[in-house]
C-alpha positions in Angstrom: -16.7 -5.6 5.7 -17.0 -5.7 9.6 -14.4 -8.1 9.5 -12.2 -6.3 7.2 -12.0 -3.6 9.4 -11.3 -5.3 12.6 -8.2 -7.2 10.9 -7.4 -3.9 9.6 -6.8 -2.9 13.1 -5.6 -5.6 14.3 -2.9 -5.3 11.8 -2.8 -1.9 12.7 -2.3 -2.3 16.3 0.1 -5.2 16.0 2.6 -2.5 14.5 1.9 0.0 16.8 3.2 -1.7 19.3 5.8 -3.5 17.5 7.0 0.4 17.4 6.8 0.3 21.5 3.9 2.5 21.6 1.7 2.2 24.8 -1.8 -0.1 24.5 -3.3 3.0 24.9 -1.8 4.9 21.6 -1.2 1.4 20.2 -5.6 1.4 20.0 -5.9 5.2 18.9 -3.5 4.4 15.9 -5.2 1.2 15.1 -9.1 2.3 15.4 -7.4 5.7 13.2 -6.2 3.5 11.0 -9.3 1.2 10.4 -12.2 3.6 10.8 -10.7 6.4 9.6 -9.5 7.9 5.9 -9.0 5.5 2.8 -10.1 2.0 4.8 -13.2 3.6 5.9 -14.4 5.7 3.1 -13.4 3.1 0.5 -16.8 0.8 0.2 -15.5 -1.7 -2.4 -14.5 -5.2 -1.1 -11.9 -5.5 -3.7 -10.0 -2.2 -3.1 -10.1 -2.1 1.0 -9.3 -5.9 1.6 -6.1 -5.4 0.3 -5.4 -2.4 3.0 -5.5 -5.4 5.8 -1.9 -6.2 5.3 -0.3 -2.9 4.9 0.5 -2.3 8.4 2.0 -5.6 8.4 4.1 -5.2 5.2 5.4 -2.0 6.7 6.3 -3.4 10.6 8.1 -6.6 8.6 10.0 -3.5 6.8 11.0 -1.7 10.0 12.1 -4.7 11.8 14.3 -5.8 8.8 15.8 -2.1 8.3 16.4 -2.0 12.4 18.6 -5.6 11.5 16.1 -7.8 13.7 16.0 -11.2 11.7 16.7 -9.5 8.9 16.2 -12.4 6.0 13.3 -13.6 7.9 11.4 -9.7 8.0 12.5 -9.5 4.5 10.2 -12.2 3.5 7.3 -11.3 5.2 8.0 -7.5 4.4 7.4 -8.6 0.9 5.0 -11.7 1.5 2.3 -9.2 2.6 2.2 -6.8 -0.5 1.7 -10.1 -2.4 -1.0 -10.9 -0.3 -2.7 -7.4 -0.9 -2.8 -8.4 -4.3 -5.0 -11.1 -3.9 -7.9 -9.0 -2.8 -8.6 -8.3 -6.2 -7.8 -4.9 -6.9 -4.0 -3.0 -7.9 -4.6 0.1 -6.4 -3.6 -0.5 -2.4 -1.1 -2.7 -3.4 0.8 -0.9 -5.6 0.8 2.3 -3.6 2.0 0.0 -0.7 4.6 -1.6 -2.8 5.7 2.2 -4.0 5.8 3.1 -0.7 7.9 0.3 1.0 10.1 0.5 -2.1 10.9 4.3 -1.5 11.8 3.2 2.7 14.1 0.6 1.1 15.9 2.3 -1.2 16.7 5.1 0.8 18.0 2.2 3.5 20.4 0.7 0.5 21.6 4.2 -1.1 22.3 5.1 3.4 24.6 2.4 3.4 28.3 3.8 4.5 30.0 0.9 2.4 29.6 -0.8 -1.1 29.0 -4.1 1.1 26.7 -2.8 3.6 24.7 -1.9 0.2 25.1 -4.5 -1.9 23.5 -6.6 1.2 20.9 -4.2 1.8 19.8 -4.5 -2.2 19.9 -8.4 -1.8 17.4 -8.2 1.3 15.5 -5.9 -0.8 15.5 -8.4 -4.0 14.4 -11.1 -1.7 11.3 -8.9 -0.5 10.4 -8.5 -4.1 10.5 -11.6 -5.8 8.8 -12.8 -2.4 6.0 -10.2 -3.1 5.8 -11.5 -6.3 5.5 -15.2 -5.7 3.0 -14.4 -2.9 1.1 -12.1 -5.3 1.4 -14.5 -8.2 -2.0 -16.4 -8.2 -3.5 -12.8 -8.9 -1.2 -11.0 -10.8 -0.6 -13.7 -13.8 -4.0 -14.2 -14.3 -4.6 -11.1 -14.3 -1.6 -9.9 -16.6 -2.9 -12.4 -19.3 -6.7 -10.9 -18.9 -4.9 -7.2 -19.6 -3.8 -8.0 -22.5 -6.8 -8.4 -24.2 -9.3 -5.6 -21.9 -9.6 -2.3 -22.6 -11.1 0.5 -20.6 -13.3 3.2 -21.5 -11.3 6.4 -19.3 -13.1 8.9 -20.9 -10.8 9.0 -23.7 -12.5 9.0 -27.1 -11.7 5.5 -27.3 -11.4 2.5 -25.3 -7.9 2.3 -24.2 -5.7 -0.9 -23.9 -3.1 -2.2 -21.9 -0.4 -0.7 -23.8 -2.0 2.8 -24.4 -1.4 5.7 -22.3 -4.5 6.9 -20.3 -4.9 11.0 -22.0 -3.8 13.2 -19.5 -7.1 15.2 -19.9 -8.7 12.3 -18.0 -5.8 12.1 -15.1 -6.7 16.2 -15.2 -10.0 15.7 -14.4 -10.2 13.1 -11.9 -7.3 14.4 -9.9 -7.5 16.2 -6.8 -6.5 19.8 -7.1 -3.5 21.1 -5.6 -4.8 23.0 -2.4 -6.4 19.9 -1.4 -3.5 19.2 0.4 -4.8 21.7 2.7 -7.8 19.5 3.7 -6.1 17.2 5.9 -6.1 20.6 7.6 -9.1 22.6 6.7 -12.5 21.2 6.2 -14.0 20.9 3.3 -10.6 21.7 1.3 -11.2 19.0 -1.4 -12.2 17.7 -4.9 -13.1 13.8 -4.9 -12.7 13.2 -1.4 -12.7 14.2 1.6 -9.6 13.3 3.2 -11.0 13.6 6.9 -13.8 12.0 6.7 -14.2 9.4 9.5 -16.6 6.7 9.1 -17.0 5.6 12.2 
């Protein structure tokens, strides 16, 4: 886990100063990054190794969307995500994928011209069938084992692949809505705490 968290600043500082920060704001944003909110309160191998390559995933997007090697940053823009995947657990990687989906599709629908969009959409197809190839030692696998798991949600039954998850459960593992307030106010929260530090 030690190691985890260093990469997870590394990673972290490597785009900090990818975005021309100083060394100095470059190590803030990094040690913020790494011993601070989801990678430092979340003690479960599979769900925080994944969180090592987000920074990465999202500098390789930035450099592609500011044009610099842009089939190259495409790639690794999506080869990273894939890696996440093989961590072991969905959750980082898919809000990760979510989120550098939402970046690149407001950078295709931007585009001034049907070309400049059309190209934009290919760079963005490459990044996901290259997140998908990277991811795919984990992902099939673990499509297949879906299929025949179920999970007990707190639903009156165990629920399968192809079932929805009751919204009751959602309800009551949710955070509520004023927690959005505790990134400002302390102890403004339901599950967790978004600032605690773990340092």
């Amino acid at each position: 886990m030690v190691l985890v968290h260093f990469f997870a600043a590394l990673a972290a500082y490597a785009l900090c100063r990818d975005l021309r920060r100083s060394r100095t704001a470059s190590v803030l944003g990094a040690s913020a990054y790494a011993f601070g909110g989801y990678v430092a309160t979340t003690w479960w191998p599979q769900q925080v190794q994944g969180t090592i390559f987000a920074p990465l995933a999202l500098m390789f997007t930035l450099r592609a969307i500011r044009g610099e090697r842009v089939w190259t940053s495409s790639l690794f823009a999506g080869f990273f995500p894939g890696l996440m995947s093989l961590g072991g657990h969905h959750q980082a990687p898919i809000f990760v994928a979510l989120g550098i989906s939402g970046v690149w599709l407001f950078h295709v629908f931007s585009g001034k011209t049907v070309r400049i969009r059309f190209d934009r959409a290919l760079l963005f197809a490459t990044l996901v069938a290259m997140m998908v190839a990277a991811g795919a030692l984990q992902l099939l696998p673990s499509y297949s084992y879906g299929l025949d798991s179920v999970r007990w949600t707190g639903a009156n039954h165990p629920v399968g692949i192809k079932e929805a998850v009751p919204y009751s459960v959602h309800e009551e593992a949710s955070q509520s809505a004023n927690a959005i307030l505790g990134a400002f106010m302390n102890g403004v929260y339901r599950h967790a705490n978004p600032q605690c530090v773990n340092l």
